[in-house]
N, C-alpha and C positions, 0 to 999 in steps of 0.2 A: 403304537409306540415306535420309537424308531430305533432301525434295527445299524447300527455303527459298523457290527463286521460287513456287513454285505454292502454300504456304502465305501468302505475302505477296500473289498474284494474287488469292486467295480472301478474304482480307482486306479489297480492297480494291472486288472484284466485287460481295461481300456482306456490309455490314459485320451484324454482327449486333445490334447496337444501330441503328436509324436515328435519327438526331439532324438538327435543324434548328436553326438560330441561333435562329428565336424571333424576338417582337415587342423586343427590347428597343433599337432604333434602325435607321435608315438609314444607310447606309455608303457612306465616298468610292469604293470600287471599282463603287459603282450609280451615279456621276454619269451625268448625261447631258445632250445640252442640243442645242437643235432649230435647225437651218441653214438659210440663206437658202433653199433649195430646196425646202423643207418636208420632208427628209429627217433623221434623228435620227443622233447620234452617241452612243455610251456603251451605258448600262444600259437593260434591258427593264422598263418597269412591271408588266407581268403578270407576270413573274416575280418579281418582292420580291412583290408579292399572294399567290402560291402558297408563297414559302417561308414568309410573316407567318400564313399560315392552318395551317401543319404538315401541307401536303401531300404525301403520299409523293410520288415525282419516277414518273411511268409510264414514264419512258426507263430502259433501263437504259445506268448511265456507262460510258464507253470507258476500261477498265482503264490502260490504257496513259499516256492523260491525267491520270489520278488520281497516279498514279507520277511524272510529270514536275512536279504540282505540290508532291511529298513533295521532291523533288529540290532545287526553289525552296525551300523553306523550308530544307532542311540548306545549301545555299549560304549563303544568309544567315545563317543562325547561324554558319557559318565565317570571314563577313563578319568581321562581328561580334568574334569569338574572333580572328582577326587585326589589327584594330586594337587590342584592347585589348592584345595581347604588342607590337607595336611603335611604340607612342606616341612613341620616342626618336625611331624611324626615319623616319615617318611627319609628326613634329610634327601632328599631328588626336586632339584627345581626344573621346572615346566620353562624351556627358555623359548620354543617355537611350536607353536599348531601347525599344520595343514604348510610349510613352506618348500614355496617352487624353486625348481631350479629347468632350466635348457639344457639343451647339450648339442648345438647347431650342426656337426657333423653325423650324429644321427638321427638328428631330427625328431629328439627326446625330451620331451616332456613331462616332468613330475612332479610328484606331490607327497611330501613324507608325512605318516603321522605327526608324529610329533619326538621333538630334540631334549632329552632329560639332561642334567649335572648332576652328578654324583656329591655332594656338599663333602662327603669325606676324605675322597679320594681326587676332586675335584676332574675328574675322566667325564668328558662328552661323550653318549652315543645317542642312535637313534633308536624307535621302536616302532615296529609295526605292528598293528595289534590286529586278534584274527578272533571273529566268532566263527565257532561251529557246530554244528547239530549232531546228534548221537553217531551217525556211519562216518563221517568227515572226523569225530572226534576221535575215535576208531584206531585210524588211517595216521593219527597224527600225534600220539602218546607217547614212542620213542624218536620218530625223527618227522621234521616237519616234511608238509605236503613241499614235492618238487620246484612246483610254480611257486610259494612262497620263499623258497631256497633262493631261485633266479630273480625274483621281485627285492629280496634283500640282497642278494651281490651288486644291483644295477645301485643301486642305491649307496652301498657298501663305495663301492667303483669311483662314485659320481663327488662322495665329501670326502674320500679321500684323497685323491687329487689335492686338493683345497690345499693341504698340507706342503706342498710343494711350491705352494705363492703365500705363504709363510704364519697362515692362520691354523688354529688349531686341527690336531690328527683327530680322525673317525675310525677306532679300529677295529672296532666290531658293531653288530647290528641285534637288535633282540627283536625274536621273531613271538609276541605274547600270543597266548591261545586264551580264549575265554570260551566256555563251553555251554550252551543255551539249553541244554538239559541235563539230567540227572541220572546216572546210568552207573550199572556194576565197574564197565569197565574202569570207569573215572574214580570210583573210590575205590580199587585197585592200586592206585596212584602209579603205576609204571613208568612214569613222567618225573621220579623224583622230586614234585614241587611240595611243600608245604600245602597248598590247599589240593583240595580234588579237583575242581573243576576250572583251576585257571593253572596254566605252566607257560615256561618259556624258552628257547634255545637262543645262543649267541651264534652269530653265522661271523666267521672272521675270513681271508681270502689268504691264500699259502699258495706262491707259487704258482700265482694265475686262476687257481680253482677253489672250487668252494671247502670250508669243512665247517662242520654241525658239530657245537657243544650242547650236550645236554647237561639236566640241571642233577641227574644221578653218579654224573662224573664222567660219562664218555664220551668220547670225541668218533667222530665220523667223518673220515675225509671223501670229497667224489671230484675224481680226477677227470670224469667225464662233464664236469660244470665249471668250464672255466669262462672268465670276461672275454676271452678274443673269442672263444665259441658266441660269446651273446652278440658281441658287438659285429660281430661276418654276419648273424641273423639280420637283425637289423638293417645293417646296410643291404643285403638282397631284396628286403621290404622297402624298405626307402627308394630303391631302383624301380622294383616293380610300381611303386605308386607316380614316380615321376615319370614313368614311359605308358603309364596307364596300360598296366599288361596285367591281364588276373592271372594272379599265384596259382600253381599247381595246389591241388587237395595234398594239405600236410596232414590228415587222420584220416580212417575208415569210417562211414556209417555202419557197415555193417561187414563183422569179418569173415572169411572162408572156413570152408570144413576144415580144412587142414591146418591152417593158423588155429582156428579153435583145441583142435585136437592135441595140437604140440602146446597149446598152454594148459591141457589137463594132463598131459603126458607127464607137465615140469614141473606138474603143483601149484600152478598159477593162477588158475580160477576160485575167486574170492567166496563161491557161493555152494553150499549144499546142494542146492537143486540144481544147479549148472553140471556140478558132479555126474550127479547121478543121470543126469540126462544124456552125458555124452557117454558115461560109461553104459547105458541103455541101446543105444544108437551104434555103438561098437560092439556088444555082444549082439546085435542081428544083423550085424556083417556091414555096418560103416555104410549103408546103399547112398549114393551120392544127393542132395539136393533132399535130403529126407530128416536132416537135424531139427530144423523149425526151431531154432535157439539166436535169437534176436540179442546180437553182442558185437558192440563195437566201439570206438575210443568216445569217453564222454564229452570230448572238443566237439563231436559230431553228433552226439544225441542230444545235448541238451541246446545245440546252437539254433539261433533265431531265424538263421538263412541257411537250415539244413535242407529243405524242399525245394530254392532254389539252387544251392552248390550241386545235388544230386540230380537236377534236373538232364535231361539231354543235352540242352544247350545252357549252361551253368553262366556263360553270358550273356543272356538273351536280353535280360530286363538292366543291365549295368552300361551296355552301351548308349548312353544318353549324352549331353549334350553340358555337363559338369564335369568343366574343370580341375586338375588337381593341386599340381603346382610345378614349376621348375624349379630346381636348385636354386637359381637365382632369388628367389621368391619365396625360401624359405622362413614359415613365419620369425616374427620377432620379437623377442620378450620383453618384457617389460622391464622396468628399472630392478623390481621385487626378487626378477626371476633369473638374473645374471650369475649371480654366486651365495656360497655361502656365507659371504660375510654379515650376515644380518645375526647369526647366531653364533659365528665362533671367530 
């Protein structure tokens, strides 16, 4: 008989096409944008470098990941396909799927969920909707995941604007979670929402930077997330790919004893065994190069081109003989992808 999961595990272990997105723009899910600490939050530049050049990934992907992002995408089209059967029920009209917009100065290209109306209050916003597995879902109960924070400001940023060439305001963004398991935490409800396993946050923009409403009534401002921190990112990426220079490593694969130590020191290690292993390692007098505690920014553990960024020569295999682009030469979008006029 035939066995489906192992055809779709094979599917996804090894696709038999390799495909890369390609030079054709920068994307809100690569925001990123640098903290008062001089630590970075969001997207790796070296990695949009390695996908811009069509480099095979030398990792091979965790099947399992691959499936949980197929997952997210049929959620969302279920979204999707449930608003539009109950618009009565609902009062929320569905006004655009998946629509693009450019942004030619930083060489930004996106793609929104999808654009709801409010039938009561007749208010547009947008929504981006987020599956996530039991640890992610976790992480994201009272305030969402960072990189989704930055991925709805850019977006936030981009149809607001719009309002100032005289088409409707965007003033907030709704960051939905849908949750692909079933766990204590979630029926908890610590998230304020009506159901357990789906909530949502409005990301509105104050004064440059981001703040987080939650749906329990509080508000979270981060004054370290603001547009001109994203849009400086950006444009340093956009430099580096038009001079075809590889970015400096913005994450650790793996960090030192003493970073380790100063995040158990601050209460910052997420994990019981991480605890007790540093706290082990420290009561037999800290010997150097003796921790054996593999930890470092998940931008770099779980990346496709972590064996080569780490390598000696991290541009050995990227010096080839592909093109990137000159300013001048910046892609060009389509009629579709100019503005938001299609929906407000």
């Amino acid at each position: 008989m035939i066995d489906i999961c192992k055809r779709i595990y094979s599917a996804l272990e090894d696709p038999k096409i390799y495909r890369t997105r390609g030079n054709t723009g920068l994307y809100p899910s690569q925001a990123s944008v640098e903290l008062k600490n001089g630590k970075l939050a969001g997207g790796c530049h070296r990695q949009v470098y390695y996908q811009w050049k069509d480099i095979k990934p030398t990792n091979k992907g965790e099947t399992d990941f691959s499936l949980s992002a197929e997952y997210g995408t049929w959620l969302h089209e279920g979204l999707v396909k449930f608003l539009n059967n109950h618009v009565i029920a609902t009062d929320l009209i569905v006004l655009s799927e998946e629509h693009s917009f450019f942004d030619k100065e930083l060489l930004l290209s996106g793609r929104t969920d999808v654009f709801l109306m409010d039938k009561n209050s007749d208010e547009i916003f947008g929504v981006e909707a987020k599956s996530v597995g039991k640890f992610s879902g976790k992480m994201c109960l009272t305030q969402p995941k960072i990189e989704h924070i930055l991925q709805a400001l850019v977006y936030l940023d981009q149809y607001r604007s719009t309002s100032k060439q005289g088409h409707r305001s965007i003033d907030y963004w709704v960051l939905l979670y849908m949750a692909r398991d079933e766990d204590w935490d979630f029926k908890a409800r610590k998230h304020g929402s009506v159901f357990r396993y789906m909530w949502q946050f409005w990301v509105t923009i104050e004064d440059d930077h981001a703040v987080v409403h939650c749906q329990n009534g509080t508000r979270t401002s981060y004054p370290e997330i603001t547009i001109s921190g994203i849009k400086k990112r950006y444009k340093e990426l956009r430099d580096h790919l038009c001079k075809d220079n590889l970015p400096e490593r913005d994450y650790e694969l793996q960090y030192s004893e003493e970073w380790i130590t100063s995040l158990y020191k601050s209460g910052e290690l997420r994990f019981k065994k991480d605890n007790e292993a540093v706290a082990k390692w420290l009561a037999k007098g800290a010997k150097p190069d003796k921790l054996n505690l593999k930890m470092g920014d998940h931008q770099c553990m779980f990346c496709p081109w972590s064996t080569l960024c780490w390598s000696e020569i991290p541009d050995a295999e990227v010096k080839n003989d592909r093109i990137l682009f000159s300013l001048e030469e910046l892609h060009r979008p389509d009629e579709t992808e100019k503005s938001a006029d299609i929906i407000i």
